[in-house]
mmCIF file of the N, C-alpha and C atoms, coordinates in Angstrom:
data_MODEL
# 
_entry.id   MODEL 
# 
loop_
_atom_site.group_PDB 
_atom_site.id 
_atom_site.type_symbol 
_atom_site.label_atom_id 
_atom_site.label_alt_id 
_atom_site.label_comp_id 
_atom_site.label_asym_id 
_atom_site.label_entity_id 
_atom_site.label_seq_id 
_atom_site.pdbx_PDB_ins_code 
_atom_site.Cartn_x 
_atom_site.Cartn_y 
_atom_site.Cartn_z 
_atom_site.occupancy 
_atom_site.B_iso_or_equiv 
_atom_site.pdbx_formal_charge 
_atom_site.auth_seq_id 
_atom_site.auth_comp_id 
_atom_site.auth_asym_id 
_atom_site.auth_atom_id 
_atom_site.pdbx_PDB_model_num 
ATOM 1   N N  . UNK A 1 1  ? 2.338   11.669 -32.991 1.00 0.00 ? 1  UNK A N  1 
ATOM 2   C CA . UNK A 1 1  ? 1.305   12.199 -32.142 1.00 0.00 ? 1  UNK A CA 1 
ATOM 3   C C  . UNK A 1 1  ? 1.926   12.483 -30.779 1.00 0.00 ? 1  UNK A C  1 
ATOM 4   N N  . UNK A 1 2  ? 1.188   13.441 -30.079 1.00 0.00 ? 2  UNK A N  1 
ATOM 5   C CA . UNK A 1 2  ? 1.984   14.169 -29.090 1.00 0.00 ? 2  UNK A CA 1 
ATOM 6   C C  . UNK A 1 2  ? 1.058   13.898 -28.199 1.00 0.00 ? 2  UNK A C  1 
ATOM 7   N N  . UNK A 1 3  ? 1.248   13.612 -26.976 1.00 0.00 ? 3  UNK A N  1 
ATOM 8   C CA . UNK A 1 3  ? -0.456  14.006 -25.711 1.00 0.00 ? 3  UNK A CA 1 
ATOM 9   C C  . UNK A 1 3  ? 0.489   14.614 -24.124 1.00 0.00 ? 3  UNK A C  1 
ATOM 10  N N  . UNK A 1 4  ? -0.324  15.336 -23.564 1.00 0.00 ? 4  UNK A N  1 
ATOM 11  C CA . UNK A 1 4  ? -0.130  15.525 -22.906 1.00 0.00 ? 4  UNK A CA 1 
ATOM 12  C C  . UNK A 1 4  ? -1.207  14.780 -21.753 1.00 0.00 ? 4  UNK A C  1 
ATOM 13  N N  . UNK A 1 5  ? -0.530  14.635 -20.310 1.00 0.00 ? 5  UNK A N  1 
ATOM 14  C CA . UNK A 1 5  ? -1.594  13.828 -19.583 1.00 0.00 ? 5  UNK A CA 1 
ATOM 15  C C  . UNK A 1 5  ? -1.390  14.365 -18.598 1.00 0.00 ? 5  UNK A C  1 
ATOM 16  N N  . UNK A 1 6  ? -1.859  14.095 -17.473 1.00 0.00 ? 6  UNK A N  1 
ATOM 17  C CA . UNK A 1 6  ? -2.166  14.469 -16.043 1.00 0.00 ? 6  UNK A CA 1 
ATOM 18  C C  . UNK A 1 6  ? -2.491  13.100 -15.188 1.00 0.00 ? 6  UNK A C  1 
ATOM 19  N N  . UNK A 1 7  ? -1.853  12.597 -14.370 1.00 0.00 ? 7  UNK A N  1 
ATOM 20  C CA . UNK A 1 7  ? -2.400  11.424 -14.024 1.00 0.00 ? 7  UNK A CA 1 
ATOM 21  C C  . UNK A 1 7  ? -2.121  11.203 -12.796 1.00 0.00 ? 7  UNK A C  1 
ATOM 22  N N  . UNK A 1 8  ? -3.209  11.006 -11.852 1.00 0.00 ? 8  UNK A N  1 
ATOM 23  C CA . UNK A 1 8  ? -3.199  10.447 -10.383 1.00 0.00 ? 8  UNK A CA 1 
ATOM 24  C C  . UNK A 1 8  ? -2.299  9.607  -9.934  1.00 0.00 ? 8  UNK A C  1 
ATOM 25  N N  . UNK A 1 9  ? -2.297  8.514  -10.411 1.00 0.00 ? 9  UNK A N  1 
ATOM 26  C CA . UNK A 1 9  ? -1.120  7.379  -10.327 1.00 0.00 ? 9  UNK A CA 1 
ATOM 27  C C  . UNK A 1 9  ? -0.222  6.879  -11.243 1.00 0.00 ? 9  UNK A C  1 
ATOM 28  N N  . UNK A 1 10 ? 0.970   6.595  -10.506 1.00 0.00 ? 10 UNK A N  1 
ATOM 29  C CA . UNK A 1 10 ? 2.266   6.264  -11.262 1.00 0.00 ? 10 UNK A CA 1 
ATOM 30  C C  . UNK A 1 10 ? 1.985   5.498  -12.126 1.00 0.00 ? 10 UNK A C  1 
ATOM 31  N N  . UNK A 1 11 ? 1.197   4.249  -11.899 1.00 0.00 ? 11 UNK A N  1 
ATOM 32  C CA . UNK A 1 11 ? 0.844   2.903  -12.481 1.00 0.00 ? 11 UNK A CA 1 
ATOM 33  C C  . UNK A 1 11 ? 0.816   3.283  -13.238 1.00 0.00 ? 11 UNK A C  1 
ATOM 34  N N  . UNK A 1 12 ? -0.213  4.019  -13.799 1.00 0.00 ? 12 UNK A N  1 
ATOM 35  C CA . UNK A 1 12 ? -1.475  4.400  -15.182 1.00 0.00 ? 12 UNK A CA 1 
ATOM 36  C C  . UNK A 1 12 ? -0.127  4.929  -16.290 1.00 0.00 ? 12 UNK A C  1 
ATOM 37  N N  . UNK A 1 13 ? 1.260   5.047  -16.146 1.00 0.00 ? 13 UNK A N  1 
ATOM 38  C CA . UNK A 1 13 ? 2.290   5.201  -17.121 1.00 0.00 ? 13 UNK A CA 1 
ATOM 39  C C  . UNK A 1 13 ? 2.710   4.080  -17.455 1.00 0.00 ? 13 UNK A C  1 
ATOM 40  N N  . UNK A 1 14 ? 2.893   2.952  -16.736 1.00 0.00 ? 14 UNK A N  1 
ATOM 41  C CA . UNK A 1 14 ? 3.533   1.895  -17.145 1.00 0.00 ? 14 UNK A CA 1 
ATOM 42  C C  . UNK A 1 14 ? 2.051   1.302  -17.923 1.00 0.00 ? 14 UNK A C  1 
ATOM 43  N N  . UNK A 1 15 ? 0.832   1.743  -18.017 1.00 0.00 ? 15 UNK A N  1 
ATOM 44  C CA . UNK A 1 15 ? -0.166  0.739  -18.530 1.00 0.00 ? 15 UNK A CA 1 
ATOM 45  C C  . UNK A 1 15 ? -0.031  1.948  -20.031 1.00 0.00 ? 15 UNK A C  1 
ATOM 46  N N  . UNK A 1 16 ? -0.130  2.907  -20.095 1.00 0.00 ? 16 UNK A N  1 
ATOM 47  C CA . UNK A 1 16 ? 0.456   3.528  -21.104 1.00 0.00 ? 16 UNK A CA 1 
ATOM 48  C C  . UNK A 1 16 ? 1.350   2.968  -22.261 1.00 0.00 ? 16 UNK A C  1 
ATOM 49  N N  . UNK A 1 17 ? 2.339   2.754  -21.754 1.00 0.00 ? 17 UNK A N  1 
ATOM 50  C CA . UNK A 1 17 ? 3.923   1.705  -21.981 1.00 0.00 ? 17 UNK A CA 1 
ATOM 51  C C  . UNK A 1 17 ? 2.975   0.619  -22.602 1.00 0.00 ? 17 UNK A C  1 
ATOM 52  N N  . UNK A 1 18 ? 2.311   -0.404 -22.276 1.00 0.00 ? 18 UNK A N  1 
ATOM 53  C CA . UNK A 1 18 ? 1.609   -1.635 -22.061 1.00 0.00 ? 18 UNK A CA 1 
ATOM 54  C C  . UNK A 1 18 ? 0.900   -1.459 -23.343 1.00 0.00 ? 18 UNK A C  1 
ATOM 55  N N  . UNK A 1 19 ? -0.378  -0.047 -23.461 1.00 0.00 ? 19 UNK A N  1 
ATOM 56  C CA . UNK A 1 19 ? -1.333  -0.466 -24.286 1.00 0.00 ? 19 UNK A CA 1 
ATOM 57  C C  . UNK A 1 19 ? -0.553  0.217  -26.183 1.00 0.00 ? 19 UNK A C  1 
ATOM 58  N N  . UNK A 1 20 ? 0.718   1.122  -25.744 1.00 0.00 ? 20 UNK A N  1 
ATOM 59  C CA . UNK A 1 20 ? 1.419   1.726  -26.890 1.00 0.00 ? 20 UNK A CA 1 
ATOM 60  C C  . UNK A 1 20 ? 1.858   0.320  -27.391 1.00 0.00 ? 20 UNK A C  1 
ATOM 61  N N  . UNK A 1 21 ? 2.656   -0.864 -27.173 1.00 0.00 ? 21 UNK A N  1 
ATOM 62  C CA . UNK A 1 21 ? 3.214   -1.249 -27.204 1.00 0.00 ? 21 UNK A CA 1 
ATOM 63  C C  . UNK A 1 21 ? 1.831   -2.698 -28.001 1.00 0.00 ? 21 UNK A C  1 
ATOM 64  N N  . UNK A 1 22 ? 0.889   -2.704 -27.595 1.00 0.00 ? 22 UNK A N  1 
ATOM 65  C CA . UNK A 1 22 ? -0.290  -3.679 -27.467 1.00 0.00 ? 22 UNK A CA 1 
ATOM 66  C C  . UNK A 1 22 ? -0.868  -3.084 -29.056 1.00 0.00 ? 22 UNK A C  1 
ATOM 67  N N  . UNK A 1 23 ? -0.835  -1.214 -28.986 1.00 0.00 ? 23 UNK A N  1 
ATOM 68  C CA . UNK A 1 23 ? -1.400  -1.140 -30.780 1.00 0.00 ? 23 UNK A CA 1 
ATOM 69  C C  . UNK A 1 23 ? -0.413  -1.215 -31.509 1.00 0.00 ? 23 UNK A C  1 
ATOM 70  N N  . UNK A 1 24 ? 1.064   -1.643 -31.376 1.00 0.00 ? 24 UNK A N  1 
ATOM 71  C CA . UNK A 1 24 ? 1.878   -1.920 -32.426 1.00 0.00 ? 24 UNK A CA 1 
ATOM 72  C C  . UNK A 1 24 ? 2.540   0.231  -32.691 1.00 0.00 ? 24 UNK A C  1 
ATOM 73  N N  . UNK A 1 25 ? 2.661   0.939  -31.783 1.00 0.00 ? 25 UNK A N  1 
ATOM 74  C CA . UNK A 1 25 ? 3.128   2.090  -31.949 1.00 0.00 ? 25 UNK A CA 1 
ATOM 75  C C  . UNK A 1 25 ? 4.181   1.960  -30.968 1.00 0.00 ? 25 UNK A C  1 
ATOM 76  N N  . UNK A 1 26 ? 5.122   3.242  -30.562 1.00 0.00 ? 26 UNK A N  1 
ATOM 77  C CA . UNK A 1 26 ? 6.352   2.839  -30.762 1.00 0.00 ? 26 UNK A CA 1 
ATOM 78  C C  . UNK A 1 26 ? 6.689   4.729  -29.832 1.00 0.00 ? 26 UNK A C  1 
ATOM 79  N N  . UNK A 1 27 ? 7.248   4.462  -28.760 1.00 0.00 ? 27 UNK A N  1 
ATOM 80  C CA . UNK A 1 27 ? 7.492   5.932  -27.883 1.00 0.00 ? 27 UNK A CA 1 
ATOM 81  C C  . UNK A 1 27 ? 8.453   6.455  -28.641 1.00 0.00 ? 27 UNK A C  1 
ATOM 82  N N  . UNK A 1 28 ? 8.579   7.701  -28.637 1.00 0.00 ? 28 UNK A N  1 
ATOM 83  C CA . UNK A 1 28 ? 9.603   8.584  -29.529 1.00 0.00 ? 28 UNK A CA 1 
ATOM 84  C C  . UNK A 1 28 ? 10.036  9.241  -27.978 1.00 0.00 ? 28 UNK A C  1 
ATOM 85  N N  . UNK A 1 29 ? 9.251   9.735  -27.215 1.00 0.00 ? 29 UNK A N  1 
ATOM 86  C CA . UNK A 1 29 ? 9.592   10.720 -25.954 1.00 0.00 ? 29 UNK A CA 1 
ATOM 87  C C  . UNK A 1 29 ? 8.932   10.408 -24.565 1.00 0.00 ? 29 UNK A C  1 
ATOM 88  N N  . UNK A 1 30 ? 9.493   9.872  -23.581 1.00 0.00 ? 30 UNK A N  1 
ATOM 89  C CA . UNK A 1 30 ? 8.139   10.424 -22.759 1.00 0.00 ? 30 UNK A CA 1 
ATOM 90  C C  . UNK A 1 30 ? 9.249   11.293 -21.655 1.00 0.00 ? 30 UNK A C  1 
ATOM 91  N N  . UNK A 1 31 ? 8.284   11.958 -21.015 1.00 0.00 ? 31 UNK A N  1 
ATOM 92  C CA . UNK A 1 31 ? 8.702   12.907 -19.771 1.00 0.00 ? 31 UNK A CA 1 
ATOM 93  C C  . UNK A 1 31 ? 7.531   12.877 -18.466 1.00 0.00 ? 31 UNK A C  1 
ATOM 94  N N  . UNK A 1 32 ? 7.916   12.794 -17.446 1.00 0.00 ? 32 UNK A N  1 
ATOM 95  C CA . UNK A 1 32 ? 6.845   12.555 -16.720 1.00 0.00 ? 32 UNK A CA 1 
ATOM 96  C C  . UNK A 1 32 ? 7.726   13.561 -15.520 1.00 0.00 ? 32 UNK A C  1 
ATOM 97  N N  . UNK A 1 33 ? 6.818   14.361 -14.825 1.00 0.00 ? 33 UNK A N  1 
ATOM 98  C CA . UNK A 1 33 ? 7.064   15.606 -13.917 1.00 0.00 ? 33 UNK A CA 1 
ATOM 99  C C  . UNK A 1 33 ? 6.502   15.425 -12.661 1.00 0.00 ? 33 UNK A C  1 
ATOM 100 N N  . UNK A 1 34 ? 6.564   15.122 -11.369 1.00 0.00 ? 34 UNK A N  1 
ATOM 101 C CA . UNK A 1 34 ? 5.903   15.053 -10.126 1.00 0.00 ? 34 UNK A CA 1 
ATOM 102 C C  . UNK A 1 34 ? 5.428   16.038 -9.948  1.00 0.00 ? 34 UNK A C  1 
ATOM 103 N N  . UNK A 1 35 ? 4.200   17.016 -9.782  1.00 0.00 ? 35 UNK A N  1 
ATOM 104 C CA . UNK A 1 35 ? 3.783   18.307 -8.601  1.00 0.00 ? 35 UNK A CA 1 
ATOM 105 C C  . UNK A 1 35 ? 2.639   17.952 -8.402  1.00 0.00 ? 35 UNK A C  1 
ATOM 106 N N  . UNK A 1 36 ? 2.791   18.231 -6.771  1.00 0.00 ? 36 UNK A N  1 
ATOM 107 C CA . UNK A 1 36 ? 1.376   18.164 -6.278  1.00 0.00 ? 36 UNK A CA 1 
ATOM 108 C C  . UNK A 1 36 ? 0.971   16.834 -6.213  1.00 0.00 ? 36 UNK A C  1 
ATOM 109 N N  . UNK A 1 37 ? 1.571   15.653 -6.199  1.00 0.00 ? 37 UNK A N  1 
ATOM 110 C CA . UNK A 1 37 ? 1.033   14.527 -5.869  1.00 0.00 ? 37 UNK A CA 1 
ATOM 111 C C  . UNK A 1 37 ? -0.070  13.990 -7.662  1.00 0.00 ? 37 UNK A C  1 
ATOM 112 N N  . UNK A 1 38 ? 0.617   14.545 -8.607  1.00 0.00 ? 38 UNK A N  1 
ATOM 113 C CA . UNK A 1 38 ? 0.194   14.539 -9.793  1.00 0.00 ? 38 UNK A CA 1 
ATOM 114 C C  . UNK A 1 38 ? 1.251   14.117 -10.775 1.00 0.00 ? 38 UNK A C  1 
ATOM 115 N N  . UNK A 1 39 ? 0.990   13.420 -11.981 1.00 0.00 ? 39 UNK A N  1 
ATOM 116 C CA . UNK A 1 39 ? 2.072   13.029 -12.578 1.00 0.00 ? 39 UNK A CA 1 
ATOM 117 C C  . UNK A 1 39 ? 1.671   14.113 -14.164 1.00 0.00 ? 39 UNK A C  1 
ATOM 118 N N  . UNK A 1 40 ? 2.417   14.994 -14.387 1.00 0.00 ? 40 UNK A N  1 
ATOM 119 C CA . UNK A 1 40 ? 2.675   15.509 -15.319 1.00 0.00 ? 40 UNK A CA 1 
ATOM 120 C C  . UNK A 1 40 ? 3.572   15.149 -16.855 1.00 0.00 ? 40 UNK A C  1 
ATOM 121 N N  . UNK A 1 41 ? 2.888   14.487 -17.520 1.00 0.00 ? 41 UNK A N  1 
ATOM 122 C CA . UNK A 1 41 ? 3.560   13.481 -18.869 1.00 0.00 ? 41 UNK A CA 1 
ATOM 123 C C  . UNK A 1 41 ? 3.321   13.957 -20.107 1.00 0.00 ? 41 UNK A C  1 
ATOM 124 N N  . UNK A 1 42 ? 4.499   13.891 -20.578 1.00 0.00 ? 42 UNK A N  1 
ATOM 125 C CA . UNK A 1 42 ? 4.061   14.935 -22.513 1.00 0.00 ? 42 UNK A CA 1 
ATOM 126 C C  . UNK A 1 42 ? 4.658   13.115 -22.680 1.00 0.00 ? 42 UNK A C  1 
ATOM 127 N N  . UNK A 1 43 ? 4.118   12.696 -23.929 1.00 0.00 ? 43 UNK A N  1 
ATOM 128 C CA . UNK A 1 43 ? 4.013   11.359 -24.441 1.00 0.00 ? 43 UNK A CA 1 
ATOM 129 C C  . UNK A 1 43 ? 4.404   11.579 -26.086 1.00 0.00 ? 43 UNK A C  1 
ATOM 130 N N  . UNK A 1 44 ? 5.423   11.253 -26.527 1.00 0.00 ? 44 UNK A N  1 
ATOM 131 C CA . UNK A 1 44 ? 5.492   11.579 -28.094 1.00 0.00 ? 44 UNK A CA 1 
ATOM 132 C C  . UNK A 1 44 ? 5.546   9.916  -28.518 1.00 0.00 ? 44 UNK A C  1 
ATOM 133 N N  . UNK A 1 45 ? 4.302   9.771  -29.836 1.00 0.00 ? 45 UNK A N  1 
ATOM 134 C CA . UNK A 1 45 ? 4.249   8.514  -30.020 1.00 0.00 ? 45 UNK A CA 1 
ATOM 135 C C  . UNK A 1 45 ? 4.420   8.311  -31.627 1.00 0.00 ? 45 UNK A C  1 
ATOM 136 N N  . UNK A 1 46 ? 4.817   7.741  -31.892 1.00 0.00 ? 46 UNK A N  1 
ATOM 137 C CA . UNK A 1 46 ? 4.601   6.863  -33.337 1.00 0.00 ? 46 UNK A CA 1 
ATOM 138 C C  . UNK A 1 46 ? 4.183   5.726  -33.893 1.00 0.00 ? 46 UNK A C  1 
ATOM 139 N N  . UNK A 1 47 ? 3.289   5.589  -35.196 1.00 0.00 ? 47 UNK A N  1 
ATOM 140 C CA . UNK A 1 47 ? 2.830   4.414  -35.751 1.00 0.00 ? 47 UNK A CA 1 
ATOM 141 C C  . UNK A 1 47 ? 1.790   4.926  -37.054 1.00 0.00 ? 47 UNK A C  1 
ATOM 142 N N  . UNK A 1 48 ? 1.512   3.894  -37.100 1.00 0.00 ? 48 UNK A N  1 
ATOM 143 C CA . UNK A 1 48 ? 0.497   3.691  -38.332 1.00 0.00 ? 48 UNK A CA 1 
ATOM 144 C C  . UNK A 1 48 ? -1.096  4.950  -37.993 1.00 0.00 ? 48 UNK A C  1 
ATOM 145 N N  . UNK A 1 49 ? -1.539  5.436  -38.578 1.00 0.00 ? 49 UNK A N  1 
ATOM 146 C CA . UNK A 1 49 ? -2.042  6.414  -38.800 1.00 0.00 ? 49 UNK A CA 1 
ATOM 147 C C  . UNK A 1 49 ? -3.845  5.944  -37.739 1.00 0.00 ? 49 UNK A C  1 
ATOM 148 N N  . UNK A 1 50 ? -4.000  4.591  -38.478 1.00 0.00 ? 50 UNK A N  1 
ATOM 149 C CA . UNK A 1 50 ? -5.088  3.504  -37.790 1.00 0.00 ? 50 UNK A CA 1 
ATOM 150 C C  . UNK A 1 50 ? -4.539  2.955  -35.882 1.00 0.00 ? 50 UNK A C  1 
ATOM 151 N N  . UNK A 1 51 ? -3.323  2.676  -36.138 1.00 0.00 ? 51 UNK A N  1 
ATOM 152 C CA . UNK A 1 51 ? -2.758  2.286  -34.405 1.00 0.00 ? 51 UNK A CA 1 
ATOM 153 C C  . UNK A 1 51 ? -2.737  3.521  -33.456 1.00 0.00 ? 51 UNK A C  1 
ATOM 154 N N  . UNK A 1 52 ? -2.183  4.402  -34.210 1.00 0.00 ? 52 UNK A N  1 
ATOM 155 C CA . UNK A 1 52 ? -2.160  5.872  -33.011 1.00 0.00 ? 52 UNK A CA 1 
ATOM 156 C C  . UNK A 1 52 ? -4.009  6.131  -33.027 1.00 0.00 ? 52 UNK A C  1 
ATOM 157 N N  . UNK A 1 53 ? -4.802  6.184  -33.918 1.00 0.00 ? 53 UNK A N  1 
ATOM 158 C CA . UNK A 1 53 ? -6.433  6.535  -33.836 1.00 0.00 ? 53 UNK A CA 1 
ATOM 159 C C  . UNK A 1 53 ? -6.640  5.474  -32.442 1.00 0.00 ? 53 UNK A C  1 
ATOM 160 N N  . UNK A 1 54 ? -6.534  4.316  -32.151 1.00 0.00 ? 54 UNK A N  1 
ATOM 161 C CA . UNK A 1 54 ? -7.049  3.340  -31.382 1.00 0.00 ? 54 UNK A CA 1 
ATOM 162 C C  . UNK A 1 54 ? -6.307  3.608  -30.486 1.00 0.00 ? 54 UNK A C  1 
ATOM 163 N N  . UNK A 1 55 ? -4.932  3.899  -29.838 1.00 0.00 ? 55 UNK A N  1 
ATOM 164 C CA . UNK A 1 55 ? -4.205  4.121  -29.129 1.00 0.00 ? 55 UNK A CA 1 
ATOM 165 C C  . UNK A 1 55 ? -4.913  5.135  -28.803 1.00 0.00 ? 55 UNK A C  1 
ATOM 166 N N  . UNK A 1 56 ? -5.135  6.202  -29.358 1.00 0.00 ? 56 UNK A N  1 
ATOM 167 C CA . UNK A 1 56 ? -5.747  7.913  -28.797 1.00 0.00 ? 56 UNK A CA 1 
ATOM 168 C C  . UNK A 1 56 ? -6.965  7.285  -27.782 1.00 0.00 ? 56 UNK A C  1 
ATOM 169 N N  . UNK A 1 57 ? -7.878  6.545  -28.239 1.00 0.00 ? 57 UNK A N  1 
ATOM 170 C CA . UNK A 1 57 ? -8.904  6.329  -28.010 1.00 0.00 ? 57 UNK A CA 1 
ATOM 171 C C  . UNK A 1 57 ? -8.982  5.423  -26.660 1.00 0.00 ? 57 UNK A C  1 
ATOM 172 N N  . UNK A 1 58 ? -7.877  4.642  -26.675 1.00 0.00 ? 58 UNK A N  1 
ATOM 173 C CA . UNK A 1 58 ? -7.776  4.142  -25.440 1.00 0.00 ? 58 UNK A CA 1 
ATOM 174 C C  . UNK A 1 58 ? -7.438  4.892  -24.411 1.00 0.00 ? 58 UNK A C  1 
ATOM 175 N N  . UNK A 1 59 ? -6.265  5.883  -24.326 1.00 0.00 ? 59 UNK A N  1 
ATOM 176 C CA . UNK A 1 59 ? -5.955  6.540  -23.864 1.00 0.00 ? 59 UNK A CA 1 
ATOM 177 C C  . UNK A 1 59 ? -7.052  7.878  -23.456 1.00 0.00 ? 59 UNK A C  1 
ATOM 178 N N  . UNK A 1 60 ? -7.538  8.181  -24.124 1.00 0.00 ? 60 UNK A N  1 
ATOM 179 C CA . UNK A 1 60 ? -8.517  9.459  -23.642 1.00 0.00 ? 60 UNK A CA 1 
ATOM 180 C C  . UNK A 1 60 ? -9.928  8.874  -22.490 1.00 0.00 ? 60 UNK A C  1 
ATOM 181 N N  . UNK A 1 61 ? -9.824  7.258  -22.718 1.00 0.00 ? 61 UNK A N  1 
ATOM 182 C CA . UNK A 1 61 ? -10.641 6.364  -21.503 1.00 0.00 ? 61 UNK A CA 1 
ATOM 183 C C  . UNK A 1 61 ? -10.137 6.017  -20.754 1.00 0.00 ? 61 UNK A C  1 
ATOM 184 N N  . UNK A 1 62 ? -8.649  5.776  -20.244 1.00 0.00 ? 62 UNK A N  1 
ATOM 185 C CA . UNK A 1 62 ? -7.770  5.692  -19.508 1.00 0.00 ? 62 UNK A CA 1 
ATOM 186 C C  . UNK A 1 62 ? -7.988  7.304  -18.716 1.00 0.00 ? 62 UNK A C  1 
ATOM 187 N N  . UNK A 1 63 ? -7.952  8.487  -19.327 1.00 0.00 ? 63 UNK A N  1 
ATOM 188 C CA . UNK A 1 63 ? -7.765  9.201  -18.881 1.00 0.00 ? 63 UNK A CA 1 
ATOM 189 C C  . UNK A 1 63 ? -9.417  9.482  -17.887 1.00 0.00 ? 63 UNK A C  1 
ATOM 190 N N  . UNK A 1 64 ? -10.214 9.301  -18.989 1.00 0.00 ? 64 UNK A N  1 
ATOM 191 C CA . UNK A 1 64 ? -11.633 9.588  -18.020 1.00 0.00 ? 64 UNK A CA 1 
ATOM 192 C C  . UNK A 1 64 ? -11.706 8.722  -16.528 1.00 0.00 ? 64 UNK A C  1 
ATOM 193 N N  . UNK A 1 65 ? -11.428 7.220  -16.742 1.00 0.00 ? 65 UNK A N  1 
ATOM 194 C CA . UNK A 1 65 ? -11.698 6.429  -15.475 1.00 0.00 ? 65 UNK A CA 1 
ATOM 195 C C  . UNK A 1 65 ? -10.384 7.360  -14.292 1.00 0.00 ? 65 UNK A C  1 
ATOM 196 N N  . UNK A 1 66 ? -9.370  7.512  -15.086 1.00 0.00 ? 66 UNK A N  1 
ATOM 197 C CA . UNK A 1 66 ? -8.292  8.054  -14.109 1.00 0.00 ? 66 UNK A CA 1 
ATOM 198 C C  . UNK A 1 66 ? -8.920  9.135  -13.138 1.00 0.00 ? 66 UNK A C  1 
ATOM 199 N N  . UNK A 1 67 ? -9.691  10.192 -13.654 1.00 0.00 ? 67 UNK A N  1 
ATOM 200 C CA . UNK A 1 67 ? -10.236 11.400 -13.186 1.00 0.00 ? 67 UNK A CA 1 
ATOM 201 C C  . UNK A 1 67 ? -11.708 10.892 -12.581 1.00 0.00 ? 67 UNK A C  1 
ATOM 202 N N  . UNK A 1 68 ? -12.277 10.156 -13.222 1.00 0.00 ? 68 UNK A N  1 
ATOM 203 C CA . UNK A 1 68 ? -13.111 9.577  -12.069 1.00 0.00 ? 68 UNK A CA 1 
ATOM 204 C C  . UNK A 1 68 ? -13.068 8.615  -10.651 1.00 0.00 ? 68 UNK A C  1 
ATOM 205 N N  . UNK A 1 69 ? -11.860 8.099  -10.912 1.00 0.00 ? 69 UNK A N  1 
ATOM 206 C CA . UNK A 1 69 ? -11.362 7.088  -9.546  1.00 0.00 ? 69 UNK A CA 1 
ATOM 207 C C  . UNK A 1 69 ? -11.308 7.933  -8.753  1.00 0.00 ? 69 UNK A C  1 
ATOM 208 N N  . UNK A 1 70 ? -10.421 9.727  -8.909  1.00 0.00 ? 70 UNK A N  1 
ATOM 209 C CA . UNK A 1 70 ? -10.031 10.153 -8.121  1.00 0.00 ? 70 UNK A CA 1 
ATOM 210 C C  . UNK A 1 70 ? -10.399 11.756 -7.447  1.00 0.00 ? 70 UNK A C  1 
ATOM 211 N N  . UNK A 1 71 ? -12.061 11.218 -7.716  1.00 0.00 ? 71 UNK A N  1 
ATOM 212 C CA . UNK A 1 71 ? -12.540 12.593 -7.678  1.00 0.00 ? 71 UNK A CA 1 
ATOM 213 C C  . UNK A 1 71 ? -12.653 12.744 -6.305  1.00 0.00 ? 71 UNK A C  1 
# 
């Protein structure tokens, strides 16, 4: 599984790192890009078909609170 992200703060990658690592999946890639005071991240992940579903899911709420902290 592949995601791309957008993220206000640096932190919110290392909790990334944290919760991949928490569903038992496993980084294949990451890249993370500075512009604009924005963190630009393509994320290539691997695991069990059930760990990446729960991983997605965390992550796409990670992403909502992210965009709401920093509206």
């Amino acid at each position: 599984m592949t995601r791309s992200i957008v993220l206000s703060d640096w932190r919110e990658i290392a909790r990334i790192v944290s919760l991949t690592h928490r569903f038992g999946c496993a980084l294949r890639n990451v890249d993370v890009r500075e512009h604009d005071a924005r963190f630009h991240t393509n994320i290539e992940l691997a695991g069990t078909p059930d760990a990446l579903r729960r991983l997605d899911a965390q992550l796409t709420k990670l992403l909502h609170d992210d965009k709401e902290m920093f509206r």
